[in-house]
VEXTORFI-38059 format. One record per residue (C-alpha): x, y, z; residue in three letters. Coordinates in steps of 0.02 Angstrom, whole numbers, plus 50000, padded with zeros to 5 digits. Each point is the difference from the previous one (the first is absolute). Layout:
<sites>
XYZALA
...
</sites>
This chain:
<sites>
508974959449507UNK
501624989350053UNK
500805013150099UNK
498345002150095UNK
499955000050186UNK
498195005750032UNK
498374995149894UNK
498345011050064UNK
498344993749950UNK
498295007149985UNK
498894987950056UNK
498395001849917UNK
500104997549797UNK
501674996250043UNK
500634987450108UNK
497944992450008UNK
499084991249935UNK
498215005249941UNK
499484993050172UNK
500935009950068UNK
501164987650083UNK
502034997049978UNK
500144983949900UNK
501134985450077UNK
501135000449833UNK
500255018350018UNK
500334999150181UNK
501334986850000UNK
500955008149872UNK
500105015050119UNK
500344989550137UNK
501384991049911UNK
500825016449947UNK
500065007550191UNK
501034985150022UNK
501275003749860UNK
500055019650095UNK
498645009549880UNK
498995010450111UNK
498065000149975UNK
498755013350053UNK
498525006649943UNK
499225016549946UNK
498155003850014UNK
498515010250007UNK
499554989150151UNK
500035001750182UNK
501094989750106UNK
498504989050062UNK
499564997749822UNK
501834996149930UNK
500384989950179UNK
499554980349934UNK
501095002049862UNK
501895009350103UNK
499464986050115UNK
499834986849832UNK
501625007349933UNK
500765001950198UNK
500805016949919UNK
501335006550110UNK
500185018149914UNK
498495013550016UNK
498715001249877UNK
499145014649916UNK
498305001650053UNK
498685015849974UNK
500554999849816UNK
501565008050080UNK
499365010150145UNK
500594987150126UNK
501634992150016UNK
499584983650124UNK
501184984850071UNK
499394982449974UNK
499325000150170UNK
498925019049968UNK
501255010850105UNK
499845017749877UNK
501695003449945UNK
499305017249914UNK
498255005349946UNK
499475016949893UNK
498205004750030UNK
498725007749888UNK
499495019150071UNK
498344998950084UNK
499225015149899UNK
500514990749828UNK
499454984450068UNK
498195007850054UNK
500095012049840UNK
499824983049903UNK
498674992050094UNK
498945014050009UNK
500024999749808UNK
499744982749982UNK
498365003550059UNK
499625006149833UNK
500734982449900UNK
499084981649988UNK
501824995450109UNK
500404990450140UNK
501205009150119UNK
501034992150132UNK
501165008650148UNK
501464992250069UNK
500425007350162UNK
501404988750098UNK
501284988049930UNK
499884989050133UNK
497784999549965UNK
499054982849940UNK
498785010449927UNK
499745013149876UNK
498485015950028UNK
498625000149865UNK
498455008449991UNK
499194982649991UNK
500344985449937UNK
499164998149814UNK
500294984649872UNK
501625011749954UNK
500694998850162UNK
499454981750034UNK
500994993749854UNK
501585011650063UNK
499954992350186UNK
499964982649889UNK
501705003649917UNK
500785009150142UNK
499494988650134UNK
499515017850136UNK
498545004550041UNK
498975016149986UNK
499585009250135UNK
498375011249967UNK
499865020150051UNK
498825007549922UNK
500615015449877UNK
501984998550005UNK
500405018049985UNK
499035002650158UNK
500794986050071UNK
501545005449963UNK
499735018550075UNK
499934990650189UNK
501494990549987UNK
501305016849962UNK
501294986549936UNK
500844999149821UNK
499644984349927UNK
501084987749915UNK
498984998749836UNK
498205002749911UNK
499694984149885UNK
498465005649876UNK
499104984649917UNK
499325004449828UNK
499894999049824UNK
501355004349912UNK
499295014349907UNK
499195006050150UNK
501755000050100UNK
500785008749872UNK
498695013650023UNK
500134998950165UNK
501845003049993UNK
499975015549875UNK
498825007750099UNK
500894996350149UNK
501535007949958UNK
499385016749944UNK
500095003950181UNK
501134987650057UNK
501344997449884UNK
501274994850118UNK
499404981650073UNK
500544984249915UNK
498444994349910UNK
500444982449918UNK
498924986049910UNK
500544986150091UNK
498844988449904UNK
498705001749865UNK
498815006150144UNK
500875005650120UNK
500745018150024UNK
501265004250163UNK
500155016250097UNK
501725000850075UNK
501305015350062UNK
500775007849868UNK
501384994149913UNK
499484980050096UNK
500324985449893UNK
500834984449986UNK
501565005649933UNK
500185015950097UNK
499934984650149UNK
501304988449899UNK
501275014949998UNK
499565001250200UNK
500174978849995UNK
501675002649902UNK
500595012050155UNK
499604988550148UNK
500524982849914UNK
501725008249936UNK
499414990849823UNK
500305011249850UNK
498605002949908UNK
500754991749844UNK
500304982650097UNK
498034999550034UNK
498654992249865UNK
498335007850013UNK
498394991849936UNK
498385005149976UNK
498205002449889UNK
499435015850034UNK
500265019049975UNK
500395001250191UNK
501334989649967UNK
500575012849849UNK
501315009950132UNK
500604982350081UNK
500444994349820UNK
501005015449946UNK
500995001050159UNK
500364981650015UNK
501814994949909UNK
498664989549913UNK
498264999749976UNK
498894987349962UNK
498205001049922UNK
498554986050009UNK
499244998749805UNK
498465007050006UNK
500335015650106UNK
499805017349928UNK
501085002549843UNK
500885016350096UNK
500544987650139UNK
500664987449864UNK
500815015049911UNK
501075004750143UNK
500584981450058UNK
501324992349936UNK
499234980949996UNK
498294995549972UNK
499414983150055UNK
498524989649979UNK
500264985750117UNK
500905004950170UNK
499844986050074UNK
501094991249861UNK
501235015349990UNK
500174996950175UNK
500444980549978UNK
501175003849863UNK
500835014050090UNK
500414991050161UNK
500564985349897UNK
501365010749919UNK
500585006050188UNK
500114984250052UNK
500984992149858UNK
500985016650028UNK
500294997650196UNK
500494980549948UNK
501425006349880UNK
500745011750116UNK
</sites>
């Protein structure tokens, strides 16, 4: 953690709060360690609209992950690389999701404020509550999709758990190749194969000349699980899934104090020298 140069966040179950906002204590820290040269950046299943208020909170000057990994973005949206999800898988899986109590939504362009759902239920109202995007209603997806002859960035499918995972197994008997990921208790994500966060942190590592082992990766979810392994170190929230604990090397239960007592140390540090 002292030789670090780059810390990458997940934002939700991460680096928010249950409101879904970035706490002031948390923030400042962050702020106060840009100043001491400690990069910040964030990694997330969001879009850039979604993620925007908080690169412009934390004014990050490096790109961020986005997508879950599919997109690659500056701080001011300018796609610095994307991977897209084949069309075929992406309509193979919301053709069959018209046989599962889920809730699927297509993500076409990075640069959209809105996300495609079949309409918008008590599921999706809740998501568009979190994400701060709207919904924009079409009808049956899959036949939405087959007019639009574009690969998408993403599917998100709302659902229970145990329904997801069903979803998923089924899912792959024919289409073993796309990412599927929980990205939260409810939430399962349709990406290209081999997409993730740390497929994009090795990518990251390339364009910010930062070695992977100088960069501190944190996170609370099994799409963070990659991110963690490929990050010189990884950092787990208490409470995520033991597998994701399992794999970090630090757990912690209070980032925001971690935080406080980290950038303390690099400032009595920057005072010696």
């Amino acid at each position: 953690m002292e030789r670090a140069r780059l810390l990458v966040f997940d934002l939700d179950g991460t680096l928010l709060d249950t409101g879904h906002r970035l706490p002031a204590s948390i923030r400042d820290s962050l702020l106060l360690l840009r100043d001491t040269g400690i990069e910040i950046t964030l990694a997330t299943g969001r879009t850039f609209v979604a993620a925007s208020p908080f690169i412009r909170e934390l004014n990050l000057q490096v790109p961020a992950i986005l997508y879950n990994g599919a997109l690659i973005s500056s701080p001011t949206g300018k796609i610095i690389c994307e991977e897209r999800l084949d069309r075929n898988a992406a309509r193979a899986a919301l053709v069959l999701a018209r046989s599962f109590p889920v809730y699927p939504q297509l993500y076409l362009d990075p640069d959209d404020g809105f996300f495609y759902a079949n309409k918008v239920t008590p599921e999706i109202e809740a998501f568009i509550a979190k994400d701060g995007i709207p919904a924009r209603e079409v009808g049956d997806l899959a036949d939405y999709l087959d007019g639009v002859h574009k690969d998408p960035m993403k599917l998100l499918i709302i659902g229970e758990r145990e329904v997801l995972i069903s979803f998923r197994a089924s899912y792959q008997q024919e289409h073993p190749h796309p990412e599927c990921v929980l990205s939260e208790r409810n939430f399962l994500e349709i990406l290209a194969p081999s997409v993730s966060k740390g497929h994009a942190l090795l990518k990251l590592s390339e364009i910010l000349a930062v070695p992977l082992d100088e960069m501190v990766a944190f996170g609370d979810n099994l799409n963070d699980l990659e991110m963690i392994q490929e990050a010189g170190m990884g950092v787990a929230m208490a409470g995520s899934p033991e597998e994701l604990q399992r794999q970090a090397d630090l757990v912690v239960d209070d980032l925001a104090q971690f935080l406080a007592q980290f950038t303390a140390r690099i400032q009595r540090r920057e005072v010696v020298s």
